[in-house]
Kinemage of the C-alpha trace (Angstrom):
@kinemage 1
@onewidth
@group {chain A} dominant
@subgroup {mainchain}
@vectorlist {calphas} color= white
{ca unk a 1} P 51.999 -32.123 17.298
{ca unk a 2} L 51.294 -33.904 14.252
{ca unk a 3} L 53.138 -35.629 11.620
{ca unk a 4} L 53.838 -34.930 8.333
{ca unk a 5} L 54.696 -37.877 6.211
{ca unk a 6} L 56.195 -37.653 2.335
{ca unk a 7} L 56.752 -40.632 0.615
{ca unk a 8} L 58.926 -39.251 -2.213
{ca unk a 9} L 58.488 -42.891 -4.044
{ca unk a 10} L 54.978 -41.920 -4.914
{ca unk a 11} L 56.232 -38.582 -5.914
{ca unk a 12} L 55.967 -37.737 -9.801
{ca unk a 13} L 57.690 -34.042 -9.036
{ca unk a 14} L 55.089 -31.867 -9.999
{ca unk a 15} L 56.075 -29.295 -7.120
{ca unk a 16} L 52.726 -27.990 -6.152
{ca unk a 17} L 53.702 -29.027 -2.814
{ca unk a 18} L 56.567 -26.546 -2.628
{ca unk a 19} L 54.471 -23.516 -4.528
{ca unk a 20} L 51.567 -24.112 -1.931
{ca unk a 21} L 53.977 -24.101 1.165
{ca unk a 22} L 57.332 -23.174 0.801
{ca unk a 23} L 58.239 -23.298 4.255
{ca unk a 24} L 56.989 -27.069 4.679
{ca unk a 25} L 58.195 -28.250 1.206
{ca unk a 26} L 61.121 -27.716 -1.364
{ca unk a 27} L 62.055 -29.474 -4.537
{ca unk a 28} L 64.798 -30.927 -6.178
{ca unk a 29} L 63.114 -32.639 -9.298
{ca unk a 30} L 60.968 -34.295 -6.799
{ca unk a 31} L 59.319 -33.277 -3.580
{ca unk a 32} L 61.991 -32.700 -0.075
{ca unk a 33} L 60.206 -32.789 2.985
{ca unk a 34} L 61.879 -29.285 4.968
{ca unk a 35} L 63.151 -30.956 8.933
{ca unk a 36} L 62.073 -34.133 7.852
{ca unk a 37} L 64.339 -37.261 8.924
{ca unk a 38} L 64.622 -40.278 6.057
{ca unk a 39} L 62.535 -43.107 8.498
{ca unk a 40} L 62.813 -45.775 5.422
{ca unk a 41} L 64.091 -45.517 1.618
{ca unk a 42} L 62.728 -42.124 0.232
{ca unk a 43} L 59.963 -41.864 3.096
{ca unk a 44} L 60.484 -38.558 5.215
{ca unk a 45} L 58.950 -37.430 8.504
{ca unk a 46} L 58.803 -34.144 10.251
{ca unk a 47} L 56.750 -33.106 13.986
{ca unk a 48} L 54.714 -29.980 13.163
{ca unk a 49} L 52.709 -27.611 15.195
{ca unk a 50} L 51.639 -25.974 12.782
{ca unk a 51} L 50.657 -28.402 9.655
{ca unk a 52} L 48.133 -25.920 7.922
{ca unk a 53} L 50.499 -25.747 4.860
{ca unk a 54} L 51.434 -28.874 5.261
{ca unk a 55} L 47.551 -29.747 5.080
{ca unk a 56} L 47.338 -27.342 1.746
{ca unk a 57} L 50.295 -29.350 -0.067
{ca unk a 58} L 48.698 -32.961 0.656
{ca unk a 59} L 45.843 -31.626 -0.774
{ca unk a 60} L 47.141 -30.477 -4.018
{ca unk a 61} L 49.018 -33.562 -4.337
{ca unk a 62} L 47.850 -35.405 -7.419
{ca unk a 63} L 49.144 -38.611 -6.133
{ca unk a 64} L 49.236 -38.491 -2.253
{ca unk a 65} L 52.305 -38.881 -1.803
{ca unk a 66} L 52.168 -36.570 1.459
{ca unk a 67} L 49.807 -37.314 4.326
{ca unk a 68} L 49.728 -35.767 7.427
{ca unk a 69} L 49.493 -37.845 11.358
{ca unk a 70} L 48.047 -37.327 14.807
């Protein structure tokens, strides 16, 4: 399992994130991590098996504000 980390401070709501994985990502003006539990003020983390979208949304990112965990 990895973890998938958003910090939605960095996030400037783009939402390539959410149109490169939908099932990993939704929006709301900014970035929502789907599962994810709030660990500190607007950072989110979810446990994935599978983190290949996941992977494709931190790469579109234009200002890493997801990153991924092993």
């Amino acid at each position: 399992m990895s973890k998938v980390i958003l910090d939605r401070n960095k996030c400037i709501g783009c939402g390539l994130c959410s149109n490169v994985s939908s099932d990993d990502f939704g929006f709301d003006g900014k970035a929502t991590l789907i599962g994810g539990n709030e660990t500190s003020l607007d950072i989110f983390e979810a446990e994935r098996g599978d983190i290949s979208g996941s992977e494709r949304a931190a790469s579109v990112c234009p200002v890493r504000a997801i990153r991924i965990e092993d």
